[in-house]
C-alpha positions in Angstrom: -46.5 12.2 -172.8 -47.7 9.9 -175.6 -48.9 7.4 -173.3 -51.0 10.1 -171.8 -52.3 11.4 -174.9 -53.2 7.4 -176.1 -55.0 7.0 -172.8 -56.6 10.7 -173.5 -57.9 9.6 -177.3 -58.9 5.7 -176.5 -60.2 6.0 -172.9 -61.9 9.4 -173.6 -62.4 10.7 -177.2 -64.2 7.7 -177.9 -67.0 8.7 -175.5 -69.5 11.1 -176.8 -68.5 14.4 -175.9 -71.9 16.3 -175.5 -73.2 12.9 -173.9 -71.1 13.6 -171.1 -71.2 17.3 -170.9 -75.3 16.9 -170.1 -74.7 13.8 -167.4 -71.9 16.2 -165.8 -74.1 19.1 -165.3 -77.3 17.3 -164.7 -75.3 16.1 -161.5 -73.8 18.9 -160.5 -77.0 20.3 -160.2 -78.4 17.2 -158.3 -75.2 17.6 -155.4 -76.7 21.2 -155.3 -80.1 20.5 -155.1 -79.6 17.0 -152.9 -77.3 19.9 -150.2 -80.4 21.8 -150.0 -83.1 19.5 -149.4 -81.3 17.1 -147.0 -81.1 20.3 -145.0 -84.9 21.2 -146.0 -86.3 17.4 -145.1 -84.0 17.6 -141.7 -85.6 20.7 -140.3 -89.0 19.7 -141.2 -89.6 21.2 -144.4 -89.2 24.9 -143.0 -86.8 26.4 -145.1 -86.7 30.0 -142.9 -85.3 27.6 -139.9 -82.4 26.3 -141.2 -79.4 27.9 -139.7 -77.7 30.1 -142.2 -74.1 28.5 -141.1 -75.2 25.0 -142.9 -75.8 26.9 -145.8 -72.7 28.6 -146.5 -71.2 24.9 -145.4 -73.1 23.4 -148.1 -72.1 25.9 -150.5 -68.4 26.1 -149.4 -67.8 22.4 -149.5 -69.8 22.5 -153.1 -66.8 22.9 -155.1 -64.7 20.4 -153.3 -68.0 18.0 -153.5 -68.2 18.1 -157.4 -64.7 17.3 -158.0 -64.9 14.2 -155.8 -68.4 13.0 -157.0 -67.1 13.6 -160.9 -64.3 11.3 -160.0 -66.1 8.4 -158.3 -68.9 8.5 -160.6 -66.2 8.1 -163.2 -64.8 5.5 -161.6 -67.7 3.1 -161.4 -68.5 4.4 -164.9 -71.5 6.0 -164.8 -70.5 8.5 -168.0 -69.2 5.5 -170.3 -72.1 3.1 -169.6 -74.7 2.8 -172.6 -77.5 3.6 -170.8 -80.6 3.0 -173.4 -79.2 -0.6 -172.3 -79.2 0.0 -168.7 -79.9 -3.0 -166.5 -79.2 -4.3 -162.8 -76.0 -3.7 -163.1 -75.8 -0.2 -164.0 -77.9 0.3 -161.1 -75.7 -1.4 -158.7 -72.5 0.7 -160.1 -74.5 3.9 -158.7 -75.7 2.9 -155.4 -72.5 2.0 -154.1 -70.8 5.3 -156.4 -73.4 7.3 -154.0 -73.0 5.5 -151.2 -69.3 6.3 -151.4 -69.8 9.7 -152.0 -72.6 9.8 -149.1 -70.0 8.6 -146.8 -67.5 11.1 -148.0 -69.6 13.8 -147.0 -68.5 13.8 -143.0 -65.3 13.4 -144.3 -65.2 16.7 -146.0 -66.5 18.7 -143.1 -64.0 17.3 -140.9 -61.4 18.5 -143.3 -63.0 22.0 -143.4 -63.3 22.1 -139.4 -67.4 22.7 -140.1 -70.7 20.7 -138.1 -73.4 19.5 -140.1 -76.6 17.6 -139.1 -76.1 13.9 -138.7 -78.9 12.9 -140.7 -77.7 15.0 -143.5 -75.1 12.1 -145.4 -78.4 9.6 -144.8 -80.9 12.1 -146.9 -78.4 13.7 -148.9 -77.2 10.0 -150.1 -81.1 9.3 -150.6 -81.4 12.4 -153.2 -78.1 11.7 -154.9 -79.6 8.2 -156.0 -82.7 9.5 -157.2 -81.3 12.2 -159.2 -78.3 10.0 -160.4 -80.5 6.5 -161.2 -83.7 9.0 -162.3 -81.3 11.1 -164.7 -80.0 8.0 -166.5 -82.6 5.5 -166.4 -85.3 8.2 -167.5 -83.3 8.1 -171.1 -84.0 4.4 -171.4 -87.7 4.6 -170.2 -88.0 7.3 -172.9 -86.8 4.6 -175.3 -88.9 2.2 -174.3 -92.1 4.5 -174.3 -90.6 5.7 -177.9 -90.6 2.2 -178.7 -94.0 1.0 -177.6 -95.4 4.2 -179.7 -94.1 3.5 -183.1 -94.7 -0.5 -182.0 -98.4 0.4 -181.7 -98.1 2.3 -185.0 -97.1 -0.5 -187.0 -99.2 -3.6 -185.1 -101.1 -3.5 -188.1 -98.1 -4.7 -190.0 -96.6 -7.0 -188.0 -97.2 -10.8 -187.3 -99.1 -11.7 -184.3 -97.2 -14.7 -182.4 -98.3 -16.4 -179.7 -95.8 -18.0 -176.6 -95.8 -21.4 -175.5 -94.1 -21.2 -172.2 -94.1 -18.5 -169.6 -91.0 -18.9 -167.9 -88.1 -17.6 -168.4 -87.1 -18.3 -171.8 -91.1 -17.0 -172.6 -89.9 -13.6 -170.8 -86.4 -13.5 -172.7 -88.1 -13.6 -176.3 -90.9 -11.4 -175.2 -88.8 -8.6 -174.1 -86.5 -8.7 -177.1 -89.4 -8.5 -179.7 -90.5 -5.7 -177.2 -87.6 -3.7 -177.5 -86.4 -4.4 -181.1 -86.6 -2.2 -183.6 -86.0 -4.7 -186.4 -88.0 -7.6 -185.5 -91.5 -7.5 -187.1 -93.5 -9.0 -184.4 -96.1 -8.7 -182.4 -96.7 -10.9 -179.0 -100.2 -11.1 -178.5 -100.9 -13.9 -175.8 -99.0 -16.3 -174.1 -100.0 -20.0 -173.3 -98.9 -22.1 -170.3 -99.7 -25.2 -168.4 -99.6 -23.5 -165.2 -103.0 -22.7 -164.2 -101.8 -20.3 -161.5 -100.8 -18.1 -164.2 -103.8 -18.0 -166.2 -105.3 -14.3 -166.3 -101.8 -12.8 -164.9 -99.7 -10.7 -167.6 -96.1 -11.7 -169.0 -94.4 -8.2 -169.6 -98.3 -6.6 -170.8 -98.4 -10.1 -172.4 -101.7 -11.5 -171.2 -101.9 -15.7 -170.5 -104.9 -16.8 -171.5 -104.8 -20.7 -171.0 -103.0 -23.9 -171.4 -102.4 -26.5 -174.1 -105.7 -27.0 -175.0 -106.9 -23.5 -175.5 -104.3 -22.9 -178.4 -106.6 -23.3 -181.0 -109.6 -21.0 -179.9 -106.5 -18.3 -179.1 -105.1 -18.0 -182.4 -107.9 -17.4 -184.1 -109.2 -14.9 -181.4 -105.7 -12.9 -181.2 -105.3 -13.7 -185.5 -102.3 -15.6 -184.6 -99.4 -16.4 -187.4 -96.6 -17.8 -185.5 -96.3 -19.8 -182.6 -93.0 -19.6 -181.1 -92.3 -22.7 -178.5 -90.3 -20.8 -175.5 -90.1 -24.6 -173.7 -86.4 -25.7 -173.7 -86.2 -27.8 -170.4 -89.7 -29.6 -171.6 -89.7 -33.3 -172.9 -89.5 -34.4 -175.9 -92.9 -35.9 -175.0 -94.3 -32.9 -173.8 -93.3 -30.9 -177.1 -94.9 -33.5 -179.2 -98.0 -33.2 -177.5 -97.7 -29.3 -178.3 -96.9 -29.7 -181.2 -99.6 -32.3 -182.0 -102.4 -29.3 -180.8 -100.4 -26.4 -183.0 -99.6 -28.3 -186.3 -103.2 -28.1 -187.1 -103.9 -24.2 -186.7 -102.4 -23.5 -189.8 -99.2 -21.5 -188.0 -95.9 -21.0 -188.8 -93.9 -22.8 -186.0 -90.7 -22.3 -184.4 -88.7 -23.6 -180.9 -86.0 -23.1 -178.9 -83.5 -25.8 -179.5 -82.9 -27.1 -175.9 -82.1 -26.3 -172.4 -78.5 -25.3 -172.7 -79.4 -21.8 -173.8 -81.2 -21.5 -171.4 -78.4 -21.9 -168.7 -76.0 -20.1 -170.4 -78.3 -17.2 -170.8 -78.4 -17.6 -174.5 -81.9 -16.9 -174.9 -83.2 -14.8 -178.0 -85.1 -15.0 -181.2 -82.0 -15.1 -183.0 -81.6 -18.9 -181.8 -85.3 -20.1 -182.3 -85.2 -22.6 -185.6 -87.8 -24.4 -187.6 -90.1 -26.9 -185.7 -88.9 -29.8 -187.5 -90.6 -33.0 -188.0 -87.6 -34.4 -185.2 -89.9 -32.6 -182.6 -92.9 -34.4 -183.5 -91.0 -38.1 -183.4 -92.0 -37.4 -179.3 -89.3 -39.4 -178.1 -86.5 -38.7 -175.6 -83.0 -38.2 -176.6 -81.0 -41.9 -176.7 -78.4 -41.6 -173.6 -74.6 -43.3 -174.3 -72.2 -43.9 -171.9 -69.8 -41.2 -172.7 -67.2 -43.0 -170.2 -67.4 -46.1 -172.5 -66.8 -44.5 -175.7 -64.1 -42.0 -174.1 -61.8 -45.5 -172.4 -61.9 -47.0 -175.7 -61.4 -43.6 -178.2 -59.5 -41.6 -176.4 -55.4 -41.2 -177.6 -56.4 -43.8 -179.8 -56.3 -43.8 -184.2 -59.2 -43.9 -185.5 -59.5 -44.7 -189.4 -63.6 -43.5 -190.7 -64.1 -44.5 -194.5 -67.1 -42.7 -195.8 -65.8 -40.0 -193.9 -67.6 -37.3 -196.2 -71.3 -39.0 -196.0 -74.2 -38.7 -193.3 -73.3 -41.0 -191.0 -69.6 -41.0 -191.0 -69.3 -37.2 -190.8 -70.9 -37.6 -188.0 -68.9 -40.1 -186.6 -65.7 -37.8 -187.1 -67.5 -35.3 -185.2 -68.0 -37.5 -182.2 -64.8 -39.0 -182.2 -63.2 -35.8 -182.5 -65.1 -34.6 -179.8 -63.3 -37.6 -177.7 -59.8 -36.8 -178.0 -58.4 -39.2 -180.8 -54.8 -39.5 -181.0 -55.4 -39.2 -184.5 -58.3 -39.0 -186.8 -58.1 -40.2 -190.7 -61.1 -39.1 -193.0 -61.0 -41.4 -196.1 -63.8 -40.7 -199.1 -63.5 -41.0 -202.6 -65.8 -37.7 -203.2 -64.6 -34.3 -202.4 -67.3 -31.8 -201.9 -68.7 -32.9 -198.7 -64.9 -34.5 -197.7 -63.7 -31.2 -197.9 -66.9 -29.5 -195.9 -66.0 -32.1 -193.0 -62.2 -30.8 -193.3 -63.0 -27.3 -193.0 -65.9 -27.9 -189.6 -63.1 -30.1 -187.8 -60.7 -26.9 -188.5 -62.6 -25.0 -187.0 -64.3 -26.8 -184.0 -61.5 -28.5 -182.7 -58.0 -26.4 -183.8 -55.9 -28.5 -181.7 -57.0 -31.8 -183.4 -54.2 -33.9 -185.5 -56.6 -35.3 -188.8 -55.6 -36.1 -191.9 -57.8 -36.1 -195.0 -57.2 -38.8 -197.8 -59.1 -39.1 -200.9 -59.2 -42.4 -201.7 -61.4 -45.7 -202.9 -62.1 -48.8 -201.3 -62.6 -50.1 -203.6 -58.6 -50.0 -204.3 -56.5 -52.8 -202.9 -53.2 -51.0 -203.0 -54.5 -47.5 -201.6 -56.3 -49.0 -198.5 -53.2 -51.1 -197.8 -51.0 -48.3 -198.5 -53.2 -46.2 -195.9 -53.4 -48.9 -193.5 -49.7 -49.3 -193.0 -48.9 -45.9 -193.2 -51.6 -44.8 -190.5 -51.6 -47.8 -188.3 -55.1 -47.3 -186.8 -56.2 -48.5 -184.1 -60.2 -48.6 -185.1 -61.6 -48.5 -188.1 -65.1 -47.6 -188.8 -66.3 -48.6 -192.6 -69.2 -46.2 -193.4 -68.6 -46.2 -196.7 -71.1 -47.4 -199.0 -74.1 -47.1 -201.8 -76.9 -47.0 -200.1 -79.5 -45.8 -202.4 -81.5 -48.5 -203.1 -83.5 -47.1 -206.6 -79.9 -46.1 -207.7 -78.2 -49.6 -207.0 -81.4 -51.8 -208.3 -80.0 -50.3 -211.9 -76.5 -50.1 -211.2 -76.2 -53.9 -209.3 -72.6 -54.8 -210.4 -71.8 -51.0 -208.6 -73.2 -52.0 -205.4 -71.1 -55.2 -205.4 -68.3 -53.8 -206.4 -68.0 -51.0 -203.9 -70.1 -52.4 -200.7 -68.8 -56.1 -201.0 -65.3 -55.6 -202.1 -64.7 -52.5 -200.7 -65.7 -53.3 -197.5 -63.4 -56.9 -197.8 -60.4 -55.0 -199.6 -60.9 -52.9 -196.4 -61.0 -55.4 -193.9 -58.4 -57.5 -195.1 -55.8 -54.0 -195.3 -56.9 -53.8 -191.4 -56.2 -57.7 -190.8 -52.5 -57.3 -192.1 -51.8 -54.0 -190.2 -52.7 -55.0 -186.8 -56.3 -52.7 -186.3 -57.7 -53.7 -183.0 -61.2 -52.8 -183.7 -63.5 -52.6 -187.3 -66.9 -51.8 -186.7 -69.0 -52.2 -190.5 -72.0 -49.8 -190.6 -75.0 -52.1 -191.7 -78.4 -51.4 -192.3 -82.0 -53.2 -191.6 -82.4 -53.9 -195.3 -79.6 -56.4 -194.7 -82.5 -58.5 -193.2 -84.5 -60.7 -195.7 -83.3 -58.0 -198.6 -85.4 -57.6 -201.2 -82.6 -55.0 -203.1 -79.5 -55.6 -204.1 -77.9 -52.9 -201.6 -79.6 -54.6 -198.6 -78.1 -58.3 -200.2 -74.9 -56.6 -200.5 -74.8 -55.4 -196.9 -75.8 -58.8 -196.0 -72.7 -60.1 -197.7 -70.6 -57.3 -196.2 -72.0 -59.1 -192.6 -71.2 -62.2 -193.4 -67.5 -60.9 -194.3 -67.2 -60.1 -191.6 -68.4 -62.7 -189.2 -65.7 -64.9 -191.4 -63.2 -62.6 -191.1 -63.5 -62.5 -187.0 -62.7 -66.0 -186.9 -59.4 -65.7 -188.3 -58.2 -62.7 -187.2 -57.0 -60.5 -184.2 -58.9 -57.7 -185.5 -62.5 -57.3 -183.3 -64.8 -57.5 -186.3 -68.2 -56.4 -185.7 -71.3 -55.0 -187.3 -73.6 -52.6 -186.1 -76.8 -52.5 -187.8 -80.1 -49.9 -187.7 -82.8 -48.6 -190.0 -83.1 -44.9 -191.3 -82.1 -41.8 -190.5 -83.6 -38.6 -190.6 -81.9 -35.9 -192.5 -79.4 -37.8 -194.1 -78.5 -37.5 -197.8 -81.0 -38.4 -200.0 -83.3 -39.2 -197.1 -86.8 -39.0 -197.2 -87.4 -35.8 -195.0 -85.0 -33.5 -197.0 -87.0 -34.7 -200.2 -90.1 -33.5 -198.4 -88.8 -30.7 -197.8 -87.4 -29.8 -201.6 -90.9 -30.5 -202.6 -93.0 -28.2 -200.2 -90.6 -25.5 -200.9 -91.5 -25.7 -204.9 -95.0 -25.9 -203.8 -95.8 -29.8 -203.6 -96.9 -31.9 -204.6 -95.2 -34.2 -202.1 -94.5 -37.9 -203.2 -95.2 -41.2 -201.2 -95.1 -44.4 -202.6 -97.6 -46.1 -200.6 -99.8 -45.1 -198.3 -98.7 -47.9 -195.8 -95.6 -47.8 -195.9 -93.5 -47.4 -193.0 -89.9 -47.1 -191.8 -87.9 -47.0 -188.7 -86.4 -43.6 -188.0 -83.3 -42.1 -185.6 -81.2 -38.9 -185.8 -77.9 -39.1 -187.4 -76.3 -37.9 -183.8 -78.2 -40.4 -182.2 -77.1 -43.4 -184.6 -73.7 -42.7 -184.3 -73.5 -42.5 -180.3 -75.0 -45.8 -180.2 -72.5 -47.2 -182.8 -69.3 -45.8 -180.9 -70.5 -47.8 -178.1 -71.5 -50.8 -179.3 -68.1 -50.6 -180.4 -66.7 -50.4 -176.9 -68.7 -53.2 -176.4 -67.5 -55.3 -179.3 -65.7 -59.1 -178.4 -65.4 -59.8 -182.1 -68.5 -61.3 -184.7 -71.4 -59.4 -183.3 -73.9 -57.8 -185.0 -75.4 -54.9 -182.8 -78.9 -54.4 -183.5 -79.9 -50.5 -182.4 -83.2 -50.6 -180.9 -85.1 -47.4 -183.4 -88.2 -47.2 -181.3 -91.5 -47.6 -182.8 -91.8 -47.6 -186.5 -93.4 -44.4 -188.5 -95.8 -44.1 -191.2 -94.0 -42.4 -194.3 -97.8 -40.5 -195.2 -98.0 -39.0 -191.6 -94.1 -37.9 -191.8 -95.4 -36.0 -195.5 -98.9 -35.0 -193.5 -97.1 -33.5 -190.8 -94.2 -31.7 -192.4 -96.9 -29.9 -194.8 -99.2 -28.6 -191.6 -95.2 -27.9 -189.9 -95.2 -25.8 -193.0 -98.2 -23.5 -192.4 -100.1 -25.6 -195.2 -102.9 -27.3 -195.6 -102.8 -30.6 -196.8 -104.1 -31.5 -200.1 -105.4 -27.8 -200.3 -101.8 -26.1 -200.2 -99.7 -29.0 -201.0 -100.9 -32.5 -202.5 -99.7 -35.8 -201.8 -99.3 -38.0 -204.8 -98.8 -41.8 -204.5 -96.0 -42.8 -207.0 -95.7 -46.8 -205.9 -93.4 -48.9 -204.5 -89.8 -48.4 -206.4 -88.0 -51.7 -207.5 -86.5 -53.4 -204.7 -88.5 -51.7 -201.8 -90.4 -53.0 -199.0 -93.4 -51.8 -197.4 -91.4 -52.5 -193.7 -87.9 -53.3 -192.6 -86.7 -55.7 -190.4 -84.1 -55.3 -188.1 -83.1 -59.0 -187.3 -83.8 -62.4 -189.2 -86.5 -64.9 -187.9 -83.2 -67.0 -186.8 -81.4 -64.3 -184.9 -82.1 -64.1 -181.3 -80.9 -61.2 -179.4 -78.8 -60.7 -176.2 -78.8 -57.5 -174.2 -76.3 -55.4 -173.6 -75.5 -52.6 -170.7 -76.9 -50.4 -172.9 -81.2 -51.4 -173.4 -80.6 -49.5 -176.9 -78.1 -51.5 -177.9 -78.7 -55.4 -179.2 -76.7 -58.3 -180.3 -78.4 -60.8 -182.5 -76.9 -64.4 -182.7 -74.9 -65.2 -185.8 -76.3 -67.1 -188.3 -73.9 -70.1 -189.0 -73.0 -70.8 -192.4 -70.4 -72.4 -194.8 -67.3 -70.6 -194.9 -65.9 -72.7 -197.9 -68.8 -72.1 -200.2 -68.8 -68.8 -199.4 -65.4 -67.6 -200.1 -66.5 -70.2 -203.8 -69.6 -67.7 -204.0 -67.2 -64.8 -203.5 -65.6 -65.3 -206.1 -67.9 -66.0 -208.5 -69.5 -62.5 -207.5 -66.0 -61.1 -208.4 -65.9 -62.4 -211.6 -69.5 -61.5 -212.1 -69.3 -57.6 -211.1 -66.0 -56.9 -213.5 -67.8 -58.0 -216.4 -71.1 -56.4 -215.4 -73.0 -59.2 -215.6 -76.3 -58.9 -216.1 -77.0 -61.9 -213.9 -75.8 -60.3 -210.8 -78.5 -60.6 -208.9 -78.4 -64.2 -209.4 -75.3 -64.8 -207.8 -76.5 -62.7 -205.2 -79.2 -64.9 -204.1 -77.2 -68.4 -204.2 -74.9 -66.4 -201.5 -77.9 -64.3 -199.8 -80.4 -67.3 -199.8 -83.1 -64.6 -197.9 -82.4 -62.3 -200.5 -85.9 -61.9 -202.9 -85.1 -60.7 -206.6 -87.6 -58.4 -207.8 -88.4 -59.1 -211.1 -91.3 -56.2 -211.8 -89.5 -54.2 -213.8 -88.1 -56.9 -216.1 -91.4 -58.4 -216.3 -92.5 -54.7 -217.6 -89.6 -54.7 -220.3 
């Protein structure tokens, strides 16, 4: 008894009562009138000549009809569907509920000893669908129409937005705008590529040309938005887009890629800021996932800097590989503990540990090492701001040149098989002290190859975008508080890669590493800093120098106006992957090194104010700038 009264309150309680009521009696009244007029249609539409016997059949097998229609019809649930969301479906549910009950029909006469026509199951299954599909998808058409009324009512208020792409991603984002209630937008045109499509309608969506029509379109529809419906495109082919739309003054936003579109994860909700990634034009870097899998996988991997940009990232990708183990080692906190909380969650079954620590300190790396026993160890911890470390030198050498040896030494002693060193390009002819300092940290580790099991290796590559303190999040802050937006010079130029694509290519070149390499990643072609500010202000919606300045500030202590990514004596070798480079080690003294080690030592405990100096006798490429002491 109490199982029947649960099943009574959660299976049908919970359904609107009078909801069912109407849907009950509207198709009672269809079997009735679906009796009649198969027997109408079958003797041609003459009601006088239908033999009074199939009548009183009809209406003697009505009773026995309902109860076994209410039951199927239950069964496929056409009274618990929510039909204002009715779709294909629904629609399949009731034609094989009618068909069932069509077939039922000859049954029931059998059973009652009667004759009917045999067309009548054919007709009378024909009226049952129209009055059971008409009575339920009529209350969603009457929402739609509802919906299109008060959508005309407000067009004045909402944003016109136009569609790049008619396909079915375009469709998808169309119809949801269409049908929403809450989303203030209104879809005025649709562009596409596809000249077969041109003067044709996307649901009452007209598509009025391609690529090149987009700016004569949104200022004859008094466009606002574009929204890039595109997610199987190129990266090329966005660009180019994106090249035509950044100037029409629009907001701009995309569909992040093609894998919502094959999981049917289409909707406005996912679109996101056209970013200046988009406009970079170039293809995602491929890895050999194989590679980075034989040499991760049920392995223990160690990532200092495990809290920063890049080696957040690499715990995400390793994790993503199936680590034995994974160790996150950072001397700050707040982000550490953001990393802790994302692994948590992503991957639940993942064994991580989180270690606050220095590495600056000898006895806590050593302690870590022989507690942990990793297998790889990659060393992304660093200073890398290059303003910041041109005031603080003795910091830089103190955390990028010791801490990377205090490190490599604790993996030497406890048997790591692999330490990969994340480098940068302002290792090559530095003309900071955080690119000298990385240069050291290379040269530690070419000397340390030599004498140890460990596979030491380097992997070395310019900026990336969206890192901390970055260039591109700065740009951002700025436009947001209304400009103006800060270059140093208008020639300036950089290198750029995503973070994700940065630390795919360093996993692999550690599969590849033998010990002593430096791997050069191949960035692509190098970017103009003023056309990164230029376009992120029109990505904005502004106009530049009329909604947002650009103010040149100079060149800051220590930078260049390009970076290098190998040395005029380094050659380079391929590898498997055309991405991923080795350059040739440059030979040098290991004795007066370890003397000029040292001395550097002693120098950054006493904060010497001649770092730099002793830099330079180590780092003979190294260039001091002396601007700002001249200016003192």
């Amino acid at each position: 008894m109490k199982a029947m009264k649960k099943f009574i309150k959660d299976k049908i309680l919970d359904i609107p009562l009078n909801r069912i009521i109407i849907l009950t009696l509207m198709d009672i009244c269809g079997m009735f009138a679906a009796g009649i007029l198969s027997l109408y249609i079958r003797y041609d539409f003459k009601f006088m000549d239908i033999p009074r016997l199939f009548i009183n059949t009809v209406m003697e097998a009505f009773p026995v009809n309902v109860i076994i229609t209410i039951l199927i019809y239950w069964l496929f649930r056409l009274y618990k569907s929510v039909w204002r969301y009715a779709s294909d479906s629904e629609l399949f549910n009731i034609l094989v509920a009618v068909f069932i009950c069509a077939l039922m029909q000859p049954v029931i006469f059998l059973v009652m000893g009667r004759r009917m026509p045999y067309s009548y199951p054919f007709f009378y299954g024909f009226f049952m669908l129209l009055f059971s599909a008409g009575t339920r998808f009529s209350y969603r058409i009457l929402r739609v129409l509802q919906h299109r009324r008060i959508h005309r009512m407000q067009k004045e208020q909402d944003i016109n937005c136009m569609i790049v792409g008619a396909g079915a991603s375009g469709n998808t984002i169309i119809k949801e705008i269409q049908t929403s209630s809450y989303l203030r937008m209104n879809p005025v045109c649709v562009i596409d590529d596809n000249p077969i499509c041109h003067g044709k309608y996307l649901r009452g969506v007209p598509i009025v040309g391609d690529r090149n029509t987009i700016p004569d379109n949104v200022e004859k529809f008094n466009v606002s938005e574009i929204i890039i419906a595109l997610p199987s495109a190129k990266k090329s082919q966005v660009k180019g887009i994106l090249e035509i739309c950044k100037d029409t003054g629009c907001k701009m936003r995309i569909l992040p890629g093609v894998y919502q579109l094959i999981n049917g994860d289409v909707n406005v909700s996912k679109l996101r800021e056209v970013d200046i990634e988009d406009l970079l034009g170039r293809e995602p870097i491929e890895v050999n996932i194989d590679e980075i899998l034989g040499y991760v996988e049920n392995k223990t991997v160690l990532v200092t800097g495990g809290g920063g940009s890049i080696g957040s990232e690499i715990c995400r990708q390793v994790a993503a590989h199936n680590p034995r183990k994974l160790i996150i080692v950072d001397i700050y906190e707040n982000t550490t503990y953001e990393v802790q909380q994302e692994l948590g969650r992503k991957y639940p079954k993942l064994d991580f540990t989180v270690l606050i620590a220095s590495v600056r300190n000898t006895h806590r790396m050593n302690s870590i090492m022989k507690e942990y026993r990793p297998d790889i160890v990659y060393h992304a911890a660093a200073h890398k701001h290059v303003p910041l470390m041109e005031e603080s030198p003795n910091e830089a050498i103190k955390n990028n040149v010791f801490g990377t040896l205090k490190t490599a030494v604790a993996a030497d002693k406890y048997g790591v098989k692999k330490f990969v060193m994340i480098s940068t390009d302002k290792a090559v002819n530095p003309t900071n002290v955080m690119g000298a300092s990385k240069r050291i940290c290379e040269m530690i580790i070419q000397t340390m190859d030599k004498h140890s099991e460990t596979d030491f290796v380097a992997v070395r590559f310019g900026n990336v975008l969206g890192s901390n303190g970055s260039v591109i999040p700065l740009f951002k802050k700025q436009i947001e508080a209304g400009g103006p937006v800060t270059v140093t010079h208008p020639d300036i130029i950089r290198y750029f890669m995503t973070i994700p694509e940065a630390v795919s290519l360093v996993l692999q070149a550690g599969a590849y590493a033998k010990g002593g390499e430096i791997f050069v990643l191949d960035m692509g072609e190098p970017v103009k800093i003023l056309d990164l500010a230029k376009n992120l202000i029109k990505l904005s919606g502004y106009k530049v120098d009329e909604d947002i300045k650009i103010e040149f500030t100079g060149l800051r202590p220590g930078e260049k106006m390009y970076e290098e990514l190998l040395m005029d004596e380094e050659g380079l070798t391929a590898t498997a992957n055309k991405m991923i480079h080795i350059g040739k080690p440059i030979e040098f003294d290991e004795e007066e090194f370890a003397k000029g080690l040292t001395e550097l030592e002693e120098a950054s405990l006493k904060d010497s104010p001649d770092i730099k100096e002793v830099v330079s006798r180590i780092v003979p490429t190294y260039t001091i700038d002396h601007s700002e002491e001249t200016q003192e």
